[in-house]
LUMBASE-563275 format. One record per residue (C-alpha): x, y, z. Coordinates in nm, 4 decimals, always signed. Example, Ala and Ser with C-alpha at 12.3 -4.5 7.8 and 13.67 -1.06 7.14 Angstrom:
REM residues 2
+1.2300_-0.4500_+0.7800
+1.3670_-0.1060_+0.7140
END
This chain:
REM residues 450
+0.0000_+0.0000_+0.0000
+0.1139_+0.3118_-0.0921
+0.2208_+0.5711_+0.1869
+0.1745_+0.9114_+0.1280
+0.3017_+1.1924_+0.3861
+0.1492_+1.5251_+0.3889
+0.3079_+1.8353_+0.4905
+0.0709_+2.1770_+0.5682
+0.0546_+2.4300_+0.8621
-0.3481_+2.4301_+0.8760
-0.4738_+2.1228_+1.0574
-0.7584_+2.1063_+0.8400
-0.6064_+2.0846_+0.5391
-0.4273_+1.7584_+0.7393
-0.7260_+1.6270_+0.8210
-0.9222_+1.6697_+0.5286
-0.6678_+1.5109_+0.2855
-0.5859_+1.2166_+0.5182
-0.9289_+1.1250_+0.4547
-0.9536_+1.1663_+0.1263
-0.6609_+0.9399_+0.0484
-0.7606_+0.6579_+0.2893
-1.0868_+0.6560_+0.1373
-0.8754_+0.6228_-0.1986
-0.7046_+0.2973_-0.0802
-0.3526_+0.4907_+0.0629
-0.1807_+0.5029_+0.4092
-0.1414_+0.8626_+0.4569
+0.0232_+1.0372_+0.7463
+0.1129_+1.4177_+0.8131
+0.3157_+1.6609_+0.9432
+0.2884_+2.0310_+1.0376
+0.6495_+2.1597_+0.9022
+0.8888_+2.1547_+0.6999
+1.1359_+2.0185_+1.0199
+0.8991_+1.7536_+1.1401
+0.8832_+1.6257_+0.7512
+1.2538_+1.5751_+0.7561
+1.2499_+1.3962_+1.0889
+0.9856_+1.1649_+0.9735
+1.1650_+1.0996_+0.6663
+1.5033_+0.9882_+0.8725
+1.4656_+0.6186_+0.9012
+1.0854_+0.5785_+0.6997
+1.0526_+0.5667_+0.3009
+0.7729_+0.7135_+0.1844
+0.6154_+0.6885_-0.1868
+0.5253_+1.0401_-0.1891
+0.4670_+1.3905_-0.0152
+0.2291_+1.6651_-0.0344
+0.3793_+1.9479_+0.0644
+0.2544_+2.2818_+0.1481
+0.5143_+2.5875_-0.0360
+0.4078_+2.8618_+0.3149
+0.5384_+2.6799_+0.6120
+0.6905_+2.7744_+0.9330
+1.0423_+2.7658_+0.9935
+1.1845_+2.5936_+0.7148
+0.9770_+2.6520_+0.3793
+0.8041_+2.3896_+0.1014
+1.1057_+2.5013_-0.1317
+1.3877_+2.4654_+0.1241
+1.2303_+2.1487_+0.2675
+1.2127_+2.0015_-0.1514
+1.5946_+2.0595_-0.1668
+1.6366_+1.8778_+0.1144
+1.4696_+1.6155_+0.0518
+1.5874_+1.5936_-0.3193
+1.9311_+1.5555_-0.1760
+1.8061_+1.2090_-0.0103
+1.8776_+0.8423_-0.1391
+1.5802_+0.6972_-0.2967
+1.3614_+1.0724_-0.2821
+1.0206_+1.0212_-0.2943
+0.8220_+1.1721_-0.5579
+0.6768_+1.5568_-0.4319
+0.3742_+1.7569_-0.5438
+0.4168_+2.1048_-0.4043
+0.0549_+2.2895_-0.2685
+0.0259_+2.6381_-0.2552
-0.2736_+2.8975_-0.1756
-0.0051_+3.1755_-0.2921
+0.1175_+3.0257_-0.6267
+0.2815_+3.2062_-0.8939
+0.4520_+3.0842_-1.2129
+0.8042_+3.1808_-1.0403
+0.7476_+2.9736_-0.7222
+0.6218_+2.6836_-0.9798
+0.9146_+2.7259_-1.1781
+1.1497_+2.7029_-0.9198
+0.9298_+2.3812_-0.7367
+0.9827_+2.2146_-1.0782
+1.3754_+2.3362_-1.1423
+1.4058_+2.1578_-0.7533
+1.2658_+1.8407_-0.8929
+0.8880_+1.8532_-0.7759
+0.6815_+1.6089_-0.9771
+0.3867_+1.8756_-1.0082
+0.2590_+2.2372_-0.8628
-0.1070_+2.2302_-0.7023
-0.2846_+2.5176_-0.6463
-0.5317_+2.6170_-0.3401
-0.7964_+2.5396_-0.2944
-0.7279_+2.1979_-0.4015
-0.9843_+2.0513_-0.6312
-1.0208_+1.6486_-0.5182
-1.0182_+1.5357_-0.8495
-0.7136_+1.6834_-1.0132
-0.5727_+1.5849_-0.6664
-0.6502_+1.2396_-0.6811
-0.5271_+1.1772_-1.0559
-0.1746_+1.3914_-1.0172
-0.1152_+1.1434_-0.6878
-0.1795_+0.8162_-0.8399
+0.0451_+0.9381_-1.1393
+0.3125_+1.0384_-0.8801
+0.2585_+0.7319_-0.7026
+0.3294_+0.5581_-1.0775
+0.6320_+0.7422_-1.1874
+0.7821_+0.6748_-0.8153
+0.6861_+0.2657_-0.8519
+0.8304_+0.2552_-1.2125
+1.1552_+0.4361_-1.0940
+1.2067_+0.2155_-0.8616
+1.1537_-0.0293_-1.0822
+1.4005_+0.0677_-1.2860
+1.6772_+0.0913_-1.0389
+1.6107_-0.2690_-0.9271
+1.6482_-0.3821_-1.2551
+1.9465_-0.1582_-1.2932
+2.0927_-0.3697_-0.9932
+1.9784_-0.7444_-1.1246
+2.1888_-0.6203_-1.4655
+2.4699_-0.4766_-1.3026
+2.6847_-0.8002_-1.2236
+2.6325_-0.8244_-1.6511
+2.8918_-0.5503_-1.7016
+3.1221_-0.7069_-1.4860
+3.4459_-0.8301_-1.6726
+3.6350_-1.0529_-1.4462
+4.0123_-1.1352_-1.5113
+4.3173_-0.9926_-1.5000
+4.5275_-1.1038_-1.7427
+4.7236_-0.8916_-2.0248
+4.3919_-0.9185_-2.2450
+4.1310_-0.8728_-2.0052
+4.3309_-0.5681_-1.8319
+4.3707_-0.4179_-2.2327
+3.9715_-0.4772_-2.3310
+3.8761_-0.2937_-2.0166
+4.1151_-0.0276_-2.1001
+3.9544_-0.0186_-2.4699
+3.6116_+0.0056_-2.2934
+3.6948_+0.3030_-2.0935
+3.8613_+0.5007_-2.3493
+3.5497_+0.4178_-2.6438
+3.2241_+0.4186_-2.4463
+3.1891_+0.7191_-2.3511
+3.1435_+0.8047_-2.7556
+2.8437_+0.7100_-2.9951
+3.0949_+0.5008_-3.2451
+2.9667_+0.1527_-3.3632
+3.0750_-0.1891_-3.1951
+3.1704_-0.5063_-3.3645
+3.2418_-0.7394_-3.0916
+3.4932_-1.0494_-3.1997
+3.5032_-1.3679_-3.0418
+3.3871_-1.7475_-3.0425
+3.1201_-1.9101_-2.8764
+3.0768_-1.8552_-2.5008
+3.3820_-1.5474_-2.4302
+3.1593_-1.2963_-2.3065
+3.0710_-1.0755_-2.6112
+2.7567_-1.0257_-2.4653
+2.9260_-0.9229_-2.0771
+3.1430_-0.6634_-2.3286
+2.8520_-0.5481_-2.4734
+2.6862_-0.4873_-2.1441
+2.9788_-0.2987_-2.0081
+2.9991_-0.0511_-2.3069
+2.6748_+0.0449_-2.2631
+2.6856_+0.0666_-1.8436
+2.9783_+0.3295_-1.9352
+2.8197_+0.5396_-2.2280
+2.6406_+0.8627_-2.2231
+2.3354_+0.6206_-2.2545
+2.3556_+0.4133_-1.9757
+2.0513_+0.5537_-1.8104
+1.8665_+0.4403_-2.0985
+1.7454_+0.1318_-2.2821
+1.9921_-0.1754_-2.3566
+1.7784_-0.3868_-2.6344
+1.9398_-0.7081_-2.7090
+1.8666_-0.9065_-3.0475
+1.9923_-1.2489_-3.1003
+1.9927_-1.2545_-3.4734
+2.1011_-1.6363_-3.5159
+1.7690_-1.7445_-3.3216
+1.4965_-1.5929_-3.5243
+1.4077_-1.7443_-3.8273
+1.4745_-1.5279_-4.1138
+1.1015_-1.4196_-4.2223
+1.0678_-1.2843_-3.8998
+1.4321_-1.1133_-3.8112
+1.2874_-0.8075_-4.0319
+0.9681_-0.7665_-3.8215
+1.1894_-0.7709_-3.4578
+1.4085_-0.4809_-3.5931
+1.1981_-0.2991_-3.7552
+0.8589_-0.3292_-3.6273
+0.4887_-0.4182_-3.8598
+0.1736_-0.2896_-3.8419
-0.1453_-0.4942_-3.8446
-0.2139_-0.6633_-4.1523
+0.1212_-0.6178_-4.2790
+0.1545_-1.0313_-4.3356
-0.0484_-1.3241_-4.2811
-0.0627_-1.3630_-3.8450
+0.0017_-0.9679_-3.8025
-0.3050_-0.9218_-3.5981
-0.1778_-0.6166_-3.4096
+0.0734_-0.3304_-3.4219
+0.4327_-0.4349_-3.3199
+0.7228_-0.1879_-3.2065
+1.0412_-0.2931_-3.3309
+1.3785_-0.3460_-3.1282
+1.5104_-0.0460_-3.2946
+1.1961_+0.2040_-3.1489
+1.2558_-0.0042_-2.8200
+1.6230_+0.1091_-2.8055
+1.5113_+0.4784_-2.9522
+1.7687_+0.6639_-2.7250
+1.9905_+0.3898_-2.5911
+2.2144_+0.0795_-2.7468
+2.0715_-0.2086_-2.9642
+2.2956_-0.5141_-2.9397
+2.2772_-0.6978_-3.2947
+2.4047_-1.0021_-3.1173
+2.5707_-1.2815_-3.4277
+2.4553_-1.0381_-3.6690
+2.7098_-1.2900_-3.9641
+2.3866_-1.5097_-3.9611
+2.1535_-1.2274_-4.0720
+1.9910_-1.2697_-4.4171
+2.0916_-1.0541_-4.6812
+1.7649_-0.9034_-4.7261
+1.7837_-0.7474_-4.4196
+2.1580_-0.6622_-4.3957
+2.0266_-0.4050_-4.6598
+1.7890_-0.2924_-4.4710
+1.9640_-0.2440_-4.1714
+2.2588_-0.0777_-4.3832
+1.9779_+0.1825_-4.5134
+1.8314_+0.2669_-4.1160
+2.2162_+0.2920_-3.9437
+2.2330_+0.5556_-4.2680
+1.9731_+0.7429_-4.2197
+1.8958_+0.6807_-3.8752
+1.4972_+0.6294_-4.0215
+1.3167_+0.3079_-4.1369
+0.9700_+0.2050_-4.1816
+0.8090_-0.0895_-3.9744
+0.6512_-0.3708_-4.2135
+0.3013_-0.2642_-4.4097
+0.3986_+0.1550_-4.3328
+0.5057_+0.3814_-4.5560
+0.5584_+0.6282_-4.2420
+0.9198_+0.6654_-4.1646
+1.0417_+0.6346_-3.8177
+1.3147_+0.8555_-3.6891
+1.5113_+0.7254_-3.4102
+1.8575_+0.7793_-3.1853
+2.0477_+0.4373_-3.1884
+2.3909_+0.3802_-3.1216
+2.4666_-0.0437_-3.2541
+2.6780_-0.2651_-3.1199
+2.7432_-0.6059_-3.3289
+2.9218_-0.9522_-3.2434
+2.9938_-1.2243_-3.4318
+3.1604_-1.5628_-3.4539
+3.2201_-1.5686_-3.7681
+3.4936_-1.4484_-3.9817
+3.3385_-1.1600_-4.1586
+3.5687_-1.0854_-4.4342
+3.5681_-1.4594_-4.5611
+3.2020_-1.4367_-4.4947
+3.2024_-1.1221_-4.7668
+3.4316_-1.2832_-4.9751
+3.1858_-1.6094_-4.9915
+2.8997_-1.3521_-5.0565
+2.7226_-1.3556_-4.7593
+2.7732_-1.0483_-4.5360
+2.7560_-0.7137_-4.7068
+3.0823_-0.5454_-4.7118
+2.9729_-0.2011_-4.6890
+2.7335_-0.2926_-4.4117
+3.0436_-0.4468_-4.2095
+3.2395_-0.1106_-4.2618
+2.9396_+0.0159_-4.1032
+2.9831_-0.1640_-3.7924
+3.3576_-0.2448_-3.7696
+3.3981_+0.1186_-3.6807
+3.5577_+0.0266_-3.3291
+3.6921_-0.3471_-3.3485
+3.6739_-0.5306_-3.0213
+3.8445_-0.8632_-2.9682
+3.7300_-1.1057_-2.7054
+4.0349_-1.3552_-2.6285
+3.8595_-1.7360_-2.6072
+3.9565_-1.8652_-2.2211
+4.2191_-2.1317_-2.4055
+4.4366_-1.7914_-2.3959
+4.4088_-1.6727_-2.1121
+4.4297_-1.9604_-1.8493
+4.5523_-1.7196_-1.5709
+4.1887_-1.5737_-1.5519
+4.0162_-1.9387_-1.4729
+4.0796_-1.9474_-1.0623
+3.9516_-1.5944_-1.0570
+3.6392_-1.6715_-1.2661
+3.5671_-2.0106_-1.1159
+3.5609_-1.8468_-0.7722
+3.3192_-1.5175_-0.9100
+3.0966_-1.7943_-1.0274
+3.0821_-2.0117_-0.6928
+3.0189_-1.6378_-0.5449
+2.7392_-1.6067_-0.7674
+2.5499_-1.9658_-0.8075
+2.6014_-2.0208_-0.4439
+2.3486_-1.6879_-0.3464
+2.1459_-1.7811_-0.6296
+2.0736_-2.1072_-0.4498
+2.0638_-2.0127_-0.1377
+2.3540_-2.1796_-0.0607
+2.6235_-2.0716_+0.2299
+2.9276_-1.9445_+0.0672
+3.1336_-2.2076_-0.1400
+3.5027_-2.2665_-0.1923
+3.6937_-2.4818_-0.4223
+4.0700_-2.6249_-0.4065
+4.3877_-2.5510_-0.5622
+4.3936_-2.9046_-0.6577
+4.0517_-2.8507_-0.8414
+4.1833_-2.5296_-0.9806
+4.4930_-2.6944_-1.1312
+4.2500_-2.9212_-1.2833
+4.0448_-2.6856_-1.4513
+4.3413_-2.5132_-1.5892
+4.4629_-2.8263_-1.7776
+4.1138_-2.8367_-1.9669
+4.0890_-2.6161_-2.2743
+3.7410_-2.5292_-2.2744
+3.5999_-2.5488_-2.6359
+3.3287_-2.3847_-2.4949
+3.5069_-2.0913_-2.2784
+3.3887_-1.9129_-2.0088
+2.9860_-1.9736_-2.0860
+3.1327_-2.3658_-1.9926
+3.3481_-2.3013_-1.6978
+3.0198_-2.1497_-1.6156
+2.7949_-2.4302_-1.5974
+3.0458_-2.6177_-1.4432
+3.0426_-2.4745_-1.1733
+2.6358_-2.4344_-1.1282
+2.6081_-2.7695_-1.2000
+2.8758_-2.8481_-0.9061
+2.6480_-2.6299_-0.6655
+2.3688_-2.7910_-0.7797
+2.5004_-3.1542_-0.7753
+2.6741_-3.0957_-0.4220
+2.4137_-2.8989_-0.2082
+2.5806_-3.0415_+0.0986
+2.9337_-2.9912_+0.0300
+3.1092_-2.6838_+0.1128
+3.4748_-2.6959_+0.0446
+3.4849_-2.8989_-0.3998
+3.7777_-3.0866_-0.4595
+3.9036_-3.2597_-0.8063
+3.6687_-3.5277_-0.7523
+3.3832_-3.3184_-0.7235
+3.4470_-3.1950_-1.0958
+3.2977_-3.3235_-1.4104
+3.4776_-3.6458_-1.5938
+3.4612_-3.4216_-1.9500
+3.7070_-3.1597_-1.7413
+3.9590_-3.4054_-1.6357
+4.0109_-3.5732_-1.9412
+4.2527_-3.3141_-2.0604
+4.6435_-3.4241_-2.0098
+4.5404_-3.5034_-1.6030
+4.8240_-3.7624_-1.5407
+4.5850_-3.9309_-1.2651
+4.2934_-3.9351_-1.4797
+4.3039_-4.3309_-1.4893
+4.2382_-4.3592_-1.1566
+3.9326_-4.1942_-1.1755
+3.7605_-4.5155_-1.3343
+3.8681_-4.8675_-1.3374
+3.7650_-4.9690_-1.6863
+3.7720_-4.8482_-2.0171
+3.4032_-4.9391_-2.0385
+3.3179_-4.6980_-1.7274
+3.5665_-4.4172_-1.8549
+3.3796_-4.4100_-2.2168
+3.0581_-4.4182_-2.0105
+3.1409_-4.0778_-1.8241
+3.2584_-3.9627_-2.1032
+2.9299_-4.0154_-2.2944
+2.7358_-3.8926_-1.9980
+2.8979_-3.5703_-1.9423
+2.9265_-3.4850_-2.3482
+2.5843_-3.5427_-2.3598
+2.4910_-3.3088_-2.0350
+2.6781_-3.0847_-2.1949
+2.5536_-3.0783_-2.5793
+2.1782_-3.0123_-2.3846
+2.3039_-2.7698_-2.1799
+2.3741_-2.5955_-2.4863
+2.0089_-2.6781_-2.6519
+1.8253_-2.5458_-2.3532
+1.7514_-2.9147_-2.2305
+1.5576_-2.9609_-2.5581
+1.5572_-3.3576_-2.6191
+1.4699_-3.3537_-3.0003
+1.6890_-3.0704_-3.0718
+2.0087_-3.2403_-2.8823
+1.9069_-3.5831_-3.0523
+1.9758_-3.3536_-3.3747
+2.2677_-3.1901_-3.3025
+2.4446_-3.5844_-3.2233
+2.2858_-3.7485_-3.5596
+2.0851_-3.9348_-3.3333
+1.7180_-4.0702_-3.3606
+1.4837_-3.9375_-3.0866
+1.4030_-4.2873_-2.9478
+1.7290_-4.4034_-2.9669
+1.8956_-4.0487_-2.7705
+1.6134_-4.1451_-2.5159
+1.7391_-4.4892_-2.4757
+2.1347_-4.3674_-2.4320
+1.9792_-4.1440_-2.1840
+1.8375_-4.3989_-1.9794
+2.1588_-4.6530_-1.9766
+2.3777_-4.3537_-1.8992
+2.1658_-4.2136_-1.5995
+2.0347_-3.9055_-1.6946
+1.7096_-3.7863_-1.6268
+1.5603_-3.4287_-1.7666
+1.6147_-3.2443_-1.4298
+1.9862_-3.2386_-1.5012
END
């Protein structure tokens, strides 16, 4: 429920609003100056205050700065029986959501609080979110190439130059992305992410750019596209080498121009974008076989970024395999974990085909796998991790039958992990027929909840 404080030197003013906004569903409490309303205010949150501009003592303009100056500020409508379009002015120049003249007409009253009471809900909102995407920009590592990307990032965000993000599978283009934008001019706006190898290509057009109803068969409604989304802030074109030609060209015209038109419209939208790209691929052997546009890649490879797979930097693997016990064990609940050097050393012999996205659900599957166990050692790790130049990693199985077996079992955990746990699409991926994957399932041990 809502809690609104209200701040006037005539009691019945007090009075009469506290009932009006309990009758409206809020928790409202009041105060007779601008003094009390600070002292109330030291150690209670409130969503918003109504606050008189004539007060004794301290006055409604001194009392807004004041309270402007707080962490987490609650949203103020000022209330005056003496207003004029300076005082107004300088209520609004303070930060006061809105000016309200006496005497106060109910209605008008009622509607500028509940908006209040929105704006303050979806700005706090916002700065939750803000904190849940935070640990995204974090780049963790300290090597040579970690220390130089960060380096890159500080020196670059800060401008509106274009992005294309290098680097295989599972490095953390995405993190970079992230922490380009949390550094820009634009971080207090809209981060829009597209992942251009998952939608199929007769709809890749429509997420970009929008459609209106009609515009194709199953367009029942108006859609806003990603770039109108990210009007103001950064659109990540995430893989953009497995875009279709048809709209590479499209895309070329709008980071022109700056101005496209959403499927079925001729009605241009203007917008204020600033793109950042990634991509597996090799781009220039991707022109060369004719299927990236080569003006469209000058385009985007304004600023090159390079994302080093973890193979190269094998320093940075204790440090990342601790963040991620950090993280997966307050995810779960979980009392803070630690691992061994012995487990470390392990993980270092690996090479990681699928970098720091697999060190990562390594160790959330250890966390899962071990709820009781606080302290993981080698043998807690996965057989596919020790299977990498480990000179004891024939005691770890008695048979060649059992080692082929874990072997198996773990390359299969892992080829879901990286289909989303989707049976037929895994079965796929291994040239395998559904019934029979379903079968090696069951003589291996795995159920779906892994």
């Amino acid at each position: 429920m809502p809690e609104i404080l209200i701040v006037d030197d005539e009691p019945g003013i007090r009075q009469s609003l506290k009932g009006v906004l309990e009758d409206e569903g809020f928790k409202a409490a009041s105060a007779e100056s601008g003094e009390a309303c600070l002292n109330m205010l030291d150690g209670h949150a409130y969503d918003l205050i109504l606050l008189d501009v004539w007060l004794p003592g301290i006055d409604g303009l001194e009392t807004l700065g004041k309270i402007r100056k707080l962490d987490n500020a609650p949203e103020v409508i000022m209330i005056s029986g003496h207003g004029t379009i300076e005082t107004a002015v300088r209520a609004t120049k303070l930060g006061a959501y809105d000016f309200l003249e006496k005497p106060l007409s109910i209605d008008r009253t009622l509607v500028v609080v509940k908006n209040a009471i929105d704006s303050q809900r979806l700005r706090n909102e916002n700065r939750e979110l803000k904190k849940q995407l935070a640990p995204k920009s974090v780049i963790v590592g300290d090597s040579v190439p970690m220390k130089a990307l960060r380096q890159q990032i500080q020196i670059m965000a800060p401008t509106n130059g274009r992005v294309l993000i290098y680097g295989e599978s599972g490095t953390g283009k995405e993190l970079v992305a992230h922490a380009i934008h949390a550094r820009s001019l634009r971080k207090e706006q809209t981060f829009v992410e597209v992942n251009c190898a998952a939608i199929p290509e007769d709809l890749i057009e429509s997420e970009l750019f929008g459609h209106c109803k009609g515009a194709f068969p199953g367009a029942t409604a108006d859609k806003e596209g990603t770039f109108q989304k990210a009007d103001g802030g950064t659109l990540f074109l995430d893989e953009i080498g497995d875009m279709s030609l048809k709209t590479q060209s499209k895309l070329l015209r709008t980071l022109d121009e700056q101005r496209f038109s959403p499927l079925g419209s001729d009605e241009p939208v203007t917008v204020d974008v600033r793109v950042i790209a990634s991509t597996n691929k090799d781009l220039e052997e991707e022109i060369a076989r004719g299927n990236f546009r080569e003006d469209l890649f000058y385009r985007l490879n304004v600023i090159p970024f390079s994302v080093p797979p973890l193979r190269e930097r094998k320093e940075d693997i204790p440090q990342l395999a601790r963040h991620f016990l950090k993280e997966f064990s307050a995810a779960y609940g979980r009392r803070p974990r630690e691992i061994t050097d012995d487990a470390v050393e392990v993980l270092m012999r690996y090479s990681w085909p699928g970098n720091v996205r697999e060190l990562r659900n390594v160790i959330e599957r250890i966390v899962i796998m071990n709820p009781t166990t606080i302290r993981f050692d080698r043998k807690h790790l996965p057989p596919l991790v020790h299977r990498d130049g480990s000179r004891r990693v024939g005691s770890e199985f008695p048979s060649l039958h059992q080692a082929r077996a874990a072997y198996e079992r773990d390359f299969i955990l892992k080829k879901l992990d990286e289909n989303h746990g989707n049976v037929s699409r895994t079965a796929e991926v291994l040239g395998l027929e559904r019934s029979h994957f379903y079968r090696k399932m069951k003589t291996l041990g795995i159920s779906m909840k892994e």
